[in-house]
DRENDO-1510 file (C-alpha; in Angstrom, 1 decimal, always signed):
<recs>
REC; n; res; u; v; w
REC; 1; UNK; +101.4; +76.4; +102.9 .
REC; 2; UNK; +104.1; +77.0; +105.8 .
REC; 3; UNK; +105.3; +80.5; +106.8 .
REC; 4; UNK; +108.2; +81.2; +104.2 .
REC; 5; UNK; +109.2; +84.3; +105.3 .
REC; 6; UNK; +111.6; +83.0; +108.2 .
REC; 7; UNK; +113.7; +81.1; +105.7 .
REC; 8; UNK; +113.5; +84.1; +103.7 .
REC; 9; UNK; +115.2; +86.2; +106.3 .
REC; 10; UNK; +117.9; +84.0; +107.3 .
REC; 11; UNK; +119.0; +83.4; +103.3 .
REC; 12; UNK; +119.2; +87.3; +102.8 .
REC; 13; UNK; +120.6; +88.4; +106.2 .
REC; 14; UNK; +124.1; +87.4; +106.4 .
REC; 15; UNK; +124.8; +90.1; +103.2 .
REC; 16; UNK; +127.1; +92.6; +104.2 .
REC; 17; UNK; +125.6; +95.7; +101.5 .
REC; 18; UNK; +121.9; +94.6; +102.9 .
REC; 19; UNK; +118.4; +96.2; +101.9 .
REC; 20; UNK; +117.6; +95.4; +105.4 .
REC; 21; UNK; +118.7; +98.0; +108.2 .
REC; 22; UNK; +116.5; +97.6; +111.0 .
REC; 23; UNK; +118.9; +96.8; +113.5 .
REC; 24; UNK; +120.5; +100.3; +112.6 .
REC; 25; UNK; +117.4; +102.2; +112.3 .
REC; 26; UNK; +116.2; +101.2; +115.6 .
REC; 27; UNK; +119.1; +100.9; +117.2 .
REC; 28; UNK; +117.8; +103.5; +120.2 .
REC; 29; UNK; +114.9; +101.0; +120.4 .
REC; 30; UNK; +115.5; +101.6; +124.7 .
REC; 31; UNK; +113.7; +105.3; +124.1 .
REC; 32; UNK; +110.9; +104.1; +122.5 .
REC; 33; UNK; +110.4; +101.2; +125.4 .
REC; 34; UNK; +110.1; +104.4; +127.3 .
REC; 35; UNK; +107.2; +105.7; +125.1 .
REC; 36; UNK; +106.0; +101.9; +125.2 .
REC; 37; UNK; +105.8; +101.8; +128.5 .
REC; 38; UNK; +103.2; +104.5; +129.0 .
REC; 39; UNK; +100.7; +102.8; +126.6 .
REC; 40; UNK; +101.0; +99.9; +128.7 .
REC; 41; UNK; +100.2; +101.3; +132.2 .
REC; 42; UNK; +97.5; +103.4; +130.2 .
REC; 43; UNK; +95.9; +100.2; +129.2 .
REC; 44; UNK; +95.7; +102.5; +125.7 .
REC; 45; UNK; +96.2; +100.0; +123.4 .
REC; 46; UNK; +93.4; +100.2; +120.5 .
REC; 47; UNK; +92.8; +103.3; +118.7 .
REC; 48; UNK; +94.4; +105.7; +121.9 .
REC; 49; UNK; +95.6; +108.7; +122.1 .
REC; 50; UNK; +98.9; +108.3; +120.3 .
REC; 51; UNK; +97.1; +107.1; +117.1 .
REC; 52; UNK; +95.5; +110.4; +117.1 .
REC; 53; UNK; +97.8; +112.3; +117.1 .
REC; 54; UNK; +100.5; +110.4; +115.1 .
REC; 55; UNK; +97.1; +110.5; +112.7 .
REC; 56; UNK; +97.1; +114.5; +112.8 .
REC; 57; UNK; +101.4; +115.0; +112.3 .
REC; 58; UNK; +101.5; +112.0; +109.6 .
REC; 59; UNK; +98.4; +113.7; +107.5 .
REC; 60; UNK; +99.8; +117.0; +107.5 .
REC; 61; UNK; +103.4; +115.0; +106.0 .
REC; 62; UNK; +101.8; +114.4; +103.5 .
REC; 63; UNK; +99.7; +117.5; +102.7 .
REC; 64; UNK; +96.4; +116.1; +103.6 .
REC; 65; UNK; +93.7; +116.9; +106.7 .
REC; 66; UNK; +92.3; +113.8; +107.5 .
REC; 67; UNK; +94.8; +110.8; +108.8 .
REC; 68; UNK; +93.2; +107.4; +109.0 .
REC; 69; UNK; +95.7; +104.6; +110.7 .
REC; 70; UNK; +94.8; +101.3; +109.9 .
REC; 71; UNK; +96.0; +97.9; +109.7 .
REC; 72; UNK; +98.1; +97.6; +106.8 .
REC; 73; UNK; +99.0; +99.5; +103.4 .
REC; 74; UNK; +96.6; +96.9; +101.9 .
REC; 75; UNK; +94.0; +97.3; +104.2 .
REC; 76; UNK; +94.1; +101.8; +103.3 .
REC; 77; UNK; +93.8; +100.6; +100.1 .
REC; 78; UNK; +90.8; +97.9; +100.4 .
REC; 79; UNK; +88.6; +100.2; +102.7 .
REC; 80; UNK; +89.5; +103.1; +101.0 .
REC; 81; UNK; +87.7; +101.3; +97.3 .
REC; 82; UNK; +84.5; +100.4; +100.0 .
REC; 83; UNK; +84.8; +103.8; +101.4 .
REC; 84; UNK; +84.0; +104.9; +97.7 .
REC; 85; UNK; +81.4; +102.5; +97.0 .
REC; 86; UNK; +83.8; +100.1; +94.8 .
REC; 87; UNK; +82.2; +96.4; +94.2 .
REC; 88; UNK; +81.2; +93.9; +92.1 .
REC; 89; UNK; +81.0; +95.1; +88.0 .
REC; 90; UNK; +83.7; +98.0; +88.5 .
REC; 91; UNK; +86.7; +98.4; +87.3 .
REC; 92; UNK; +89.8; +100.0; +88.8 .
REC; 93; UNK; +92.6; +100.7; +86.5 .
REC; 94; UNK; +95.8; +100.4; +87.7 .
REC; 95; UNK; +99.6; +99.8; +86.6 .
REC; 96; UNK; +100.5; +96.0; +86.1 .
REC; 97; UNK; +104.5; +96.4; +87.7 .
REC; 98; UNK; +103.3; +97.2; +91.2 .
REC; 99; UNK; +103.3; +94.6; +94.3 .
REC; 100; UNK; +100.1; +92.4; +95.1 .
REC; 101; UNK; +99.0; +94.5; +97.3 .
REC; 102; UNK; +97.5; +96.7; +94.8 .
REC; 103; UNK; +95.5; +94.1; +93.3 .
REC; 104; UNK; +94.3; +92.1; +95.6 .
REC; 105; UNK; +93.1; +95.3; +97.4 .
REC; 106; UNK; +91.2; +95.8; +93.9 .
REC; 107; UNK; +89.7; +92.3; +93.5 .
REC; 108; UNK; +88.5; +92.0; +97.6 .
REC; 109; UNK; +86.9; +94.9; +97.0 .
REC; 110; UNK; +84.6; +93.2; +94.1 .
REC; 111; UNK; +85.9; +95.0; +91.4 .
REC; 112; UNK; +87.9; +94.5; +88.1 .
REC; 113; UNK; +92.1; +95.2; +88.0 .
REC; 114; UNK; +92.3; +96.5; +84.1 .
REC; 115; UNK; +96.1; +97.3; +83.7 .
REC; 116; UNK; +97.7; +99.8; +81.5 .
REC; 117; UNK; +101.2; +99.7; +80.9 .
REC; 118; UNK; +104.1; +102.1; +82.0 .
REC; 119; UNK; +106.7; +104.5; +81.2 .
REC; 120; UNK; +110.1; +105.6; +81.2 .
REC; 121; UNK; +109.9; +106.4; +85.1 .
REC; 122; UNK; +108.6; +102.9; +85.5 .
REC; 123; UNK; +104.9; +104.2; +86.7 .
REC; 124; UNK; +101.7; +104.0; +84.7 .
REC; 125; UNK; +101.6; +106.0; +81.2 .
REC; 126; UNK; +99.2; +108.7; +81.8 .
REC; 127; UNK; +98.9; +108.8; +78.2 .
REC; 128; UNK; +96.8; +105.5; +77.7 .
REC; 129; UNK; +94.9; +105.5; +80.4 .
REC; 130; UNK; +91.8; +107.4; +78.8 .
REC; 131; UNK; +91.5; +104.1; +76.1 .
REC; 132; UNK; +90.9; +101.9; +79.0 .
REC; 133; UNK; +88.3; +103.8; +80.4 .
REC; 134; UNK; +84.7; +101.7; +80.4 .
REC; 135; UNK; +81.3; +102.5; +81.5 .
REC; 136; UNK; +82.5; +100.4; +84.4 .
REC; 137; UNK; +85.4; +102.3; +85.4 .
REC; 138; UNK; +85.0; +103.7; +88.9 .
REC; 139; UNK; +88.7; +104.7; +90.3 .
REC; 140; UNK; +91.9; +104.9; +88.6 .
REC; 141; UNK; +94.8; +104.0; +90.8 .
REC; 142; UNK; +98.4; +105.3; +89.8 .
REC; 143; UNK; +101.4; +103.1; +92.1 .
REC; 144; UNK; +103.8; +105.8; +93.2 .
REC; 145; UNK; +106.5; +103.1; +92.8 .
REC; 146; UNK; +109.6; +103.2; +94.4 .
REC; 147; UNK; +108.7; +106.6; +95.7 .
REC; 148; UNK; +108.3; +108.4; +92.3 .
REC; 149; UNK; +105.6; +109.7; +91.6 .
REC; 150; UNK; +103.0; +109.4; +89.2 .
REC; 151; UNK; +102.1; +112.0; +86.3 .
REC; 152; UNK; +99.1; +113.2; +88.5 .
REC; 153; UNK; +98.6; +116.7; +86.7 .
REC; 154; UNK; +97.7; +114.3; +83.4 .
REC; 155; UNK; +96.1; +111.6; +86.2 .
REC; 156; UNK; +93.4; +114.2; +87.6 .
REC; 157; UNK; +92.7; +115.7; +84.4 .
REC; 158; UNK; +91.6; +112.0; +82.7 .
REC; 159; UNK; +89.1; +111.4; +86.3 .
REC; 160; UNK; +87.8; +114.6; +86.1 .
REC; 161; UNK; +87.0; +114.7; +82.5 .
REC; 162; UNK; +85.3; +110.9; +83.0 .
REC; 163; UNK; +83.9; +111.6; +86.8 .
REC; 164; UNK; +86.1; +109.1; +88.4 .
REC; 165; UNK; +87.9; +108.7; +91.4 .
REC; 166; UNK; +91.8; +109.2; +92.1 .
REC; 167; UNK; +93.0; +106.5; +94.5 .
REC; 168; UNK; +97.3; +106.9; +95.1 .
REC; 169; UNK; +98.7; +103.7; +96.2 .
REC; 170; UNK; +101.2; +105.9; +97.5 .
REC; 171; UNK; +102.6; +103.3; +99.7 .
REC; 172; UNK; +106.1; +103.8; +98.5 .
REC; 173; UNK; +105.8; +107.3; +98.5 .
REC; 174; UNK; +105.9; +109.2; +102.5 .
REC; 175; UNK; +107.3; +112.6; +102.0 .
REC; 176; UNK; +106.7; +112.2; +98.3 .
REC; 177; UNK; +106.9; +115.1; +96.3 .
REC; 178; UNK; +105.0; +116.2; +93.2 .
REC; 179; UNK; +105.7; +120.1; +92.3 .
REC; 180; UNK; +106.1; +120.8; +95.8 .
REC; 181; UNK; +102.9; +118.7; +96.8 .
REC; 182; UNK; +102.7; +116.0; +99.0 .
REC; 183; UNK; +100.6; +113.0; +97.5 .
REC; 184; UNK; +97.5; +113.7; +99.7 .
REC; 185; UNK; +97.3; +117.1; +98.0 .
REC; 186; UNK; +97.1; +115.2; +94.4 .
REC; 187; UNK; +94.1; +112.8; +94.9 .
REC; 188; UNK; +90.7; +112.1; +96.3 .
REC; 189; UNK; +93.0; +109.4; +98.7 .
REC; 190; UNK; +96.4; +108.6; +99.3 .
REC; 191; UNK; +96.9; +105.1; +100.4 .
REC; 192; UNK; +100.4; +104.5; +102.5 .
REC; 193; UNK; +102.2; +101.3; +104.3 .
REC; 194; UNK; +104.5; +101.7; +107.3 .
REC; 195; UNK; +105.7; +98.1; +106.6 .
REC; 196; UNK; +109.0; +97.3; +108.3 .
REC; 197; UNK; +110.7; +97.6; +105.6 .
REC; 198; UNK; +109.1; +101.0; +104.4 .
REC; 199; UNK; +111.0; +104.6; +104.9 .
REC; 200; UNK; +108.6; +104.9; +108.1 .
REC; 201; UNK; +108.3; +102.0; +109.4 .
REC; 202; UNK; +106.7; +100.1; +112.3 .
REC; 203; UNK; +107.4; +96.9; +114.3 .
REC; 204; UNK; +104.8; +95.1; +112.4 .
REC; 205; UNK; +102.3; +96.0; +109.7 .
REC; 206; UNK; +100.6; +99.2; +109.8 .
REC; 207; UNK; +99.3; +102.1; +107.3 .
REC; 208; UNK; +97.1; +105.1; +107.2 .
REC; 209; UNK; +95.4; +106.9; +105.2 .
REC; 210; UNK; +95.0; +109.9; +104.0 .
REC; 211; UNK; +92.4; +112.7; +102.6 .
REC; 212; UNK; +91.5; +116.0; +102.2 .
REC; 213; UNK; +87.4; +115.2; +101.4 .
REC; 214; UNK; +85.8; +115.3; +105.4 .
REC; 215; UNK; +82.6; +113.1; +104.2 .
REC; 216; UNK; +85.3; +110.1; +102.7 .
REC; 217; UNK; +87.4; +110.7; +106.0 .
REC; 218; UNK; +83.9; +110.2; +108.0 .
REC; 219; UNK; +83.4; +107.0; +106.5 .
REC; 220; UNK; +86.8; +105.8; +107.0 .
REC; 221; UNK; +86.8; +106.3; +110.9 .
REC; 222; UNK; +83.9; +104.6; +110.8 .
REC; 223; UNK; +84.7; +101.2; +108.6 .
REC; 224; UNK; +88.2; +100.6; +110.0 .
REC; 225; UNK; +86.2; +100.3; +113.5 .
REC; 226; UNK; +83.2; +97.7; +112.8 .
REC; 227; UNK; +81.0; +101.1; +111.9 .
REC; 228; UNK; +80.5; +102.1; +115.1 .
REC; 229; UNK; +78.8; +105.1; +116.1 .
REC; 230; UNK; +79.9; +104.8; +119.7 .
REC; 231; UNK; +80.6; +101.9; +122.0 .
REC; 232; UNK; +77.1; +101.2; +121.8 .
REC; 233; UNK; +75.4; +102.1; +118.4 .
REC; 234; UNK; +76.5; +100.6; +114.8 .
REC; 235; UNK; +75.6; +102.3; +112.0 .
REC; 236; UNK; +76.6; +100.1; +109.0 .
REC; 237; UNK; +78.3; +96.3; +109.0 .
REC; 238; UNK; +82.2; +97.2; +108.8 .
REC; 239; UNK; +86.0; +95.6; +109.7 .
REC; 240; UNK; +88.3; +95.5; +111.9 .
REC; 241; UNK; +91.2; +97.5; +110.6 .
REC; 242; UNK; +92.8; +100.2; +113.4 .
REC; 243; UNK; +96.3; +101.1; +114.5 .
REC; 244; UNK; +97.7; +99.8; +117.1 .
REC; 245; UNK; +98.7; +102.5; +119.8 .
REC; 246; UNK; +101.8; +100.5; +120.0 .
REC; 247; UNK; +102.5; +101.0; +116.3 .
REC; 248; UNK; +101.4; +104.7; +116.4 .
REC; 249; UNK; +104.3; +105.2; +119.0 .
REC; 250; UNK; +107.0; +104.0; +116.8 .
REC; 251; UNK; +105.7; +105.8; +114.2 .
REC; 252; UNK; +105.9; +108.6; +116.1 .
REC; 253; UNK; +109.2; +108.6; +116.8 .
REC; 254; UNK; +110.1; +108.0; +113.7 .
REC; 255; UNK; +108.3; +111.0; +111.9 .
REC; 256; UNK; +109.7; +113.3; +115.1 .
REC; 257; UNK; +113.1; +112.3; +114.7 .
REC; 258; UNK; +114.2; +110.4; +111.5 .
REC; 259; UNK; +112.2; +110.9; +108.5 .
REC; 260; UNK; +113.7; +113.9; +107.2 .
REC; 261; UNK; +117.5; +112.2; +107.9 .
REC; 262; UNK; +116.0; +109.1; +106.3 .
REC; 263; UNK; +114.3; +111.1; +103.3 .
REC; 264; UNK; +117.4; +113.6; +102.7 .
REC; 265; UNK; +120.3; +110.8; +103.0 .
REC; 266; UNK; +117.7; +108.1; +100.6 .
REC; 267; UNK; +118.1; +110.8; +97.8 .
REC; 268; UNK; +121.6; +111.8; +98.5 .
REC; 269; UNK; +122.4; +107.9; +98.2 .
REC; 270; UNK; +120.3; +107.6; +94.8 .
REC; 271; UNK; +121.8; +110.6; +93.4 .
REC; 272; UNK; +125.4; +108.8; +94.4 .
REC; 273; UNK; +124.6; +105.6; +92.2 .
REC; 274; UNK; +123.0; +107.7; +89.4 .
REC; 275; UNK; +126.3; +109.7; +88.7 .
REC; 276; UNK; +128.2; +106.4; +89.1 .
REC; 277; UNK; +126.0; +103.9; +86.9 .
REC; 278; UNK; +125.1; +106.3; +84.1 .
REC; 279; UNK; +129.1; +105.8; +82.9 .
REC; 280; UNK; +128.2; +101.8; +82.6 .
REC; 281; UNK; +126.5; +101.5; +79.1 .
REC; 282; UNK; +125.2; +98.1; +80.3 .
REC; 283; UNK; +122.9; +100.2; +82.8 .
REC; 284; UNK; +119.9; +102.2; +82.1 .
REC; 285; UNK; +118.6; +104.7; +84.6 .
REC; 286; UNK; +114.8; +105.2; +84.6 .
REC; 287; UNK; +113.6; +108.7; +83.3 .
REC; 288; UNK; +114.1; +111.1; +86.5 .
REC; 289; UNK; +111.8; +114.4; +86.5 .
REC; 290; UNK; +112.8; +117.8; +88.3 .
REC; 291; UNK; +109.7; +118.5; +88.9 .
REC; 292; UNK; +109.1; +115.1; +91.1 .
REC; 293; UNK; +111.0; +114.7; +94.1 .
REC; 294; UNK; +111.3; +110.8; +94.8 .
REC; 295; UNK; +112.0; +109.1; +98.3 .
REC; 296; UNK; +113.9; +106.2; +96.7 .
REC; 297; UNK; +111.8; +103.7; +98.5 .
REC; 298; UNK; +113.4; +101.5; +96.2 .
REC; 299; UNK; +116.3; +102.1; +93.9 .
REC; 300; UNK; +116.0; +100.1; +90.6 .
REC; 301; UNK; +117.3; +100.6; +86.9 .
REC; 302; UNK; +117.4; +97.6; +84.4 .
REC; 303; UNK; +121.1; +95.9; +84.1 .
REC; 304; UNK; +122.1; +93.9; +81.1 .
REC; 305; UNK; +122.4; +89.9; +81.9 .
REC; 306; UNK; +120.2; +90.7; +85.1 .
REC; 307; UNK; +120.2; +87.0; +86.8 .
REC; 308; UNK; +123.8; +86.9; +86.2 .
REC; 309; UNK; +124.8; +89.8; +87.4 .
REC; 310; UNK; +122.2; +89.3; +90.8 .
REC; 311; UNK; +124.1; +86.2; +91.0 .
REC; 312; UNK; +127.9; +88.1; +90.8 .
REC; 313; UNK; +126.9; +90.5; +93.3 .
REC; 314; UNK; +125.1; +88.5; +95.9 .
REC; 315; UNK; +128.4; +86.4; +96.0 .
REC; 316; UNK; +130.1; +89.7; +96.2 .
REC; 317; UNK; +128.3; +90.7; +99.6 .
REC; 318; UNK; +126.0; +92.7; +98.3 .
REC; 319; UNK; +122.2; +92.2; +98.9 .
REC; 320; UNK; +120.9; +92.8; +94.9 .
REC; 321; UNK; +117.0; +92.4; +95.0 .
REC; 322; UNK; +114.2; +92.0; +92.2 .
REC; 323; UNK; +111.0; +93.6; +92.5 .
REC; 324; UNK; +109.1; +91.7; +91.1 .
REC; 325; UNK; +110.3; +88.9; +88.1 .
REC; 326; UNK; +106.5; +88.8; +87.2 .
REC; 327; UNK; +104.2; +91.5; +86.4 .
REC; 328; UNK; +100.6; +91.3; +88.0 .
REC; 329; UNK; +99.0; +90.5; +84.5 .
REC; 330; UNK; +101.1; +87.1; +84.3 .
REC; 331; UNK; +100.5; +86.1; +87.8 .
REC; 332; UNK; +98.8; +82.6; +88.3 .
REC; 333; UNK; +95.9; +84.7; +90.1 .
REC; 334; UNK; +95.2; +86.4; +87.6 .
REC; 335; UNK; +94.7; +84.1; +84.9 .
REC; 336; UNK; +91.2; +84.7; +84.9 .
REC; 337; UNK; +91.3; +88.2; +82.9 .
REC; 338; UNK; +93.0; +86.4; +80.2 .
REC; 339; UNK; +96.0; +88.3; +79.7 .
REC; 340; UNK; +98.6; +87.1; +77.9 .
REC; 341; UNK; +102.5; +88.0; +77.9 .
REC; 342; UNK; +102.9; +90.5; +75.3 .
REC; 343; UNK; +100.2; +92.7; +76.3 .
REC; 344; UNK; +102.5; +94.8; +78.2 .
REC; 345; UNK; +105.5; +95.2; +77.3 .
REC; 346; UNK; +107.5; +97.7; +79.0 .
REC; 347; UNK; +106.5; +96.5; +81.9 .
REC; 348; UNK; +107.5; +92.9; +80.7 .
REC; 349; UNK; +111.2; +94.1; +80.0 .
REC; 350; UNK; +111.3; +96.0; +83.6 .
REC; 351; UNK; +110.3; +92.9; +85.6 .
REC; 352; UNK; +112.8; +90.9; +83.4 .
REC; 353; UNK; +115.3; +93.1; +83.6 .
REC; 354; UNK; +115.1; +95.1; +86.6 .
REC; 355; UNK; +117.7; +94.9; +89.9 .
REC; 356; UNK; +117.5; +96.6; +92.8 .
REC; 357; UNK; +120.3; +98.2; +94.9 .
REC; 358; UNK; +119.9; +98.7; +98.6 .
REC; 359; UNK; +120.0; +102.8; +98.9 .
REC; 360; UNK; +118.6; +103.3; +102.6 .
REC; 361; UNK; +120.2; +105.6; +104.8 .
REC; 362; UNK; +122.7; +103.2; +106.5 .
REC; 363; UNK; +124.6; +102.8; +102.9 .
REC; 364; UNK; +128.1; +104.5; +103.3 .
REC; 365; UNK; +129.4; +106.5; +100.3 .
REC; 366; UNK; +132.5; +103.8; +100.5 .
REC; 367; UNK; +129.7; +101.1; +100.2 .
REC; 368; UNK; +127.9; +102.5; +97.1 .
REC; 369; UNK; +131.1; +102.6; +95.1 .
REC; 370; UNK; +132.6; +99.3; +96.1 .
REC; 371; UNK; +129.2; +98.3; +94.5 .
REC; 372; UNK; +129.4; +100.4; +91.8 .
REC; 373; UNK; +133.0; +98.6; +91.4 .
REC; 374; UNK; +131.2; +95.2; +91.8 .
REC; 375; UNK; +129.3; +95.6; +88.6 .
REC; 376; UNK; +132.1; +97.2; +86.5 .
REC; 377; UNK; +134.1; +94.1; +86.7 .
REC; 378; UNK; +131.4; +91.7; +86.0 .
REC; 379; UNK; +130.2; +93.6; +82.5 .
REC; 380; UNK; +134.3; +93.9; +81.9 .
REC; 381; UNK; +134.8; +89.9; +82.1 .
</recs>
């Protein structure tokens, strides 16, 4: 299998409306070469200084103590279920409209995905969680998706009530909001990705982790960095999963600098297509909740004659994205558990008629209603 990513970029980049903004976002890419620079006559390149404290600052974001950087989102969420003692014959429940990530972090991790289906706000129904609770059930992992989050009042009650774990793939979700709590605040673990493409992001893959429980914390210093005691002592088999300093300095200057702008002008830009698109009957918003305040990671709704209009718009200029055409229940990998199509269906009828909108904070005012515009005259052909 070849590297499809490359092709990928060059087929989306020429849009003018684009969900990609990099080039704007780090266009003052010359200051951070300055920060750069000092990691490289340091020679601080694994696990340095700057990882600690961008560790410390992110954590406290997010209204937790402990800050773990790792590799990836994926990897917070694999050695977080190992950190936990998740293996073979658990079972994790989780949402099935969420990125692989999710699951595969789930199934490397030896245990069981068993999905429960979603709700108006396009998370995981809180309400029918407690029927898919087993003697095997270890952790149940709610997908902050898009940046909303998850009913975590009804969440915790369920796992405290049945002993289990509460595992946020929160990935979406920096500077997420839940009644004035950050998503650390509202689990054993939060899980996040600073993916390029994420509201923090890095020049590469990078995520962290983060806790408010000092003994899980423990254990995650210790497994992202081959269990080592010290540079001489191991005290358990582990991976290689840590930060780069490099990564920790972008990230840096991102959370010192842009996050709020990027946070504040996200929502500013959501709220913009919410007041426009609620007149188009063809257009359903999902359910939005006072009480939650969502980074519009991703801004989605479901659209009548979805391909079609994808189609219409992308000839238009504008960069109109799915996530994702196939819930995780109906991938190929996960033909194994025997699910069938049917078995969830509101998530069904959100993958298959879900579009997203590019919202970031480089979309002008002018930009969100010529798009608005754009899908006015294709429902009035």
């Amino acid at each position: 299998m070849n590297n499809f990513y490359p092709e990928q970029y060059k087929k989306t980049g020429h849009y003018p409306i684009n969900h990609n903004y990099l080039p704007e976002q780090f266009s003052d890419f010359e200051s951070i070469w300055e920060k750069v620079k000092q990691v490289v006559i340091a020679g601080d390149f694994t696990l340095g200084q700057s990882v600690d404290q961008f560790e410390a600052d992110f954590s406290k974001l997010n209204h937790g103590k402990y800050g773990i950087g790792v590799g990836s989102g994926t990897d917070a969420l694999f050695l977080t279920l190992k950190a936990l003692g998740v293996g073979n014959g658990d079972e994790v429940i989780t949402t099935p409209f969420t990125f692989f990530a999710t699951i595969g972090a789930i199934v490397t991790a030896g245990a069981t995905p068993v999905f429960v289906d979603i709700c108006d706000d396009h998370n995981i129904n809180a309400e029918l969680i407690e029927s898919a609770i087993t003697t095997k059930t270890k952790v149940i992992m709610p997908v902050h998706w898009a940046g909303v989050p998850c009913d975590m009042e009804k969440i915790n009650h369920i796992a405290q009530k049945h002993n289990l774990f509460v595992v946020a793939d929160a990935c979406h979700a920096i500077s997420s909001r839940y009644r004035n709590q950050g998503m650390a605040a509202l689990c054993d673990v939060a899980c996040f990705s600073m993916h390029p493409l994420k509201n923090l992001n890095v020049w590469g893959d990078g995520g962290v982790i983060v806790t408010n429980n000092s003994a899980v914390a423990e254990k995650l210093y210790s497994i992202r960095n081959h269990g080592l005691m010290n540079r001489d002592y191991c005290q358990e088999w582990a991976y290689n999963s840590r930060l780069d300093t490099i990564q920790a300095v972008v990230a840096q200057h991102l959370l010192d600098n842009k996050i709020e702008h990027i946070t504040e002008k996200r929502i500013e830009n959501a709220l913009r297509f919410d007041k426009l698109l609620k007149q188009i009957p063809q257009v359903k918003l999902p359910k939005r909740d006072p009480e939650k305040k969502s980074v519009y990671h991703l801004y989605m709704a479901t659209f009548e004659q979805r391909d079609e209009l994808q189609n219409f718009l992308n000839n238009k200029g504008v960069d109109a994205k799915v996530h994702y055409p196939v819930p995780m229940h109906l991938q190929p990998a996960a033909q194994p558990y025997g699910y069938q199509v049917g078995d969830f269906p509101k998530a069904e009828f959100l993958a298959n008629n879900c579009l997203s909108l590019p919202v970031h904070e480089f979309i002008s005012s002018e930009q969100i209603a010529y798009v608005v515009e754009c899908i006015q005259e294709f429902y009035a052909k």
